[in-house]
N, C-alpha and C positions, 0 to 999 in steps of 0.2 A: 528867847533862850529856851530850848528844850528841855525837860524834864531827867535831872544825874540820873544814875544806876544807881540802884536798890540797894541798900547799903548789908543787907541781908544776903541778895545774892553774890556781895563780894565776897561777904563774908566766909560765905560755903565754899565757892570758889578759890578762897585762900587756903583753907583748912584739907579742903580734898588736895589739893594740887600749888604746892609753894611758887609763890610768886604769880600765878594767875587773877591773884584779886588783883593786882596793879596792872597786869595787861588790859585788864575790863578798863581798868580807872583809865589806862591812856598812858601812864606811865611805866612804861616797860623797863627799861634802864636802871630804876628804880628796883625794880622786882630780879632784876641780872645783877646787880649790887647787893640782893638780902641772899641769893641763890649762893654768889659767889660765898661770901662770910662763913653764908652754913656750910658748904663743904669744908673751908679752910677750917675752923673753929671745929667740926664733927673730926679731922685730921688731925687736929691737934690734939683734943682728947680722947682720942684712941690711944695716941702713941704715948699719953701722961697716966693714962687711966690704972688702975690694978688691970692683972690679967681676969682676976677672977668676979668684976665688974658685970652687973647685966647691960645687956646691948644700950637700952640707954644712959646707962653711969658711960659707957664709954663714950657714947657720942653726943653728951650732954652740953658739950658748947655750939654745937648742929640745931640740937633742940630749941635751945633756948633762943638761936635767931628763930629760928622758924615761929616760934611763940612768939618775936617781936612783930615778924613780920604779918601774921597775921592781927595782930592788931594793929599794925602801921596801917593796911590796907583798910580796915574798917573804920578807923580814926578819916580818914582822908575821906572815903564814901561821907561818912555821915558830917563831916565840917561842909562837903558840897551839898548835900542836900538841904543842909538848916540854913547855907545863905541862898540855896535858890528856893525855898519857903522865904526870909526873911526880904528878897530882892521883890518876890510875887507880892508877897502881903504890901511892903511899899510902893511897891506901884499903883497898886490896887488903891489905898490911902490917899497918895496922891492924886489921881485919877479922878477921886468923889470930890476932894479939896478943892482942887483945880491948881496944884502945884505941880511944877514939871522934876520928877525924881532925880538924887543927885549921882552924877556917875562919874 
């Protein structure tokens, strides 16, 4: 099993550019599902906001996915990285044991 993506560079990845961290992860679909929300939710609070609202009071339910979604995409990186450390380290365990790993 090769070594996940850097759960660092999805990060940055999420943050410049929404929805990109899950294109890295593989899951794209995923990241076309946070893309959609924010526009719907940034639409909705334009048209609910005051007029006299700054650009992000308006489009504060845009925001707020986009802040999920970058943590959606770094939660995901770094769950794949700790079990392919914890899958390496087993193997490895069993390997000196001479136990064949469970899968």
């Amino acid at each position: 099993m090769s070594a996940p993506t850097n759960p660092y560079l999805v990060l940055g990845a999420a943050i410049v550019l929404p929805a990109s961290g899950h294109v890295i992860l593989g899951v794209p679909v995923r990241g076309l599902q946070f893309l959609f929300f924010m526009v719907i939710l940034a639409w909705v609070t334009a048209k609910i906001a005051p007029a006299d609202a700054s650009f992000v009071g308006r489009h504060a339910g845009g925001f707020l996915i986009y802040a999920l979604s970058i943590l959606d995409a770094y939660k995901i990186a770094r769950v794949r990285t700790a079990t392919w450390v914890h899958g390496a380290r087993a193997g490895s365990d069993s390997a000196q044991s001479g136990i064949e790993p469970h899968t």
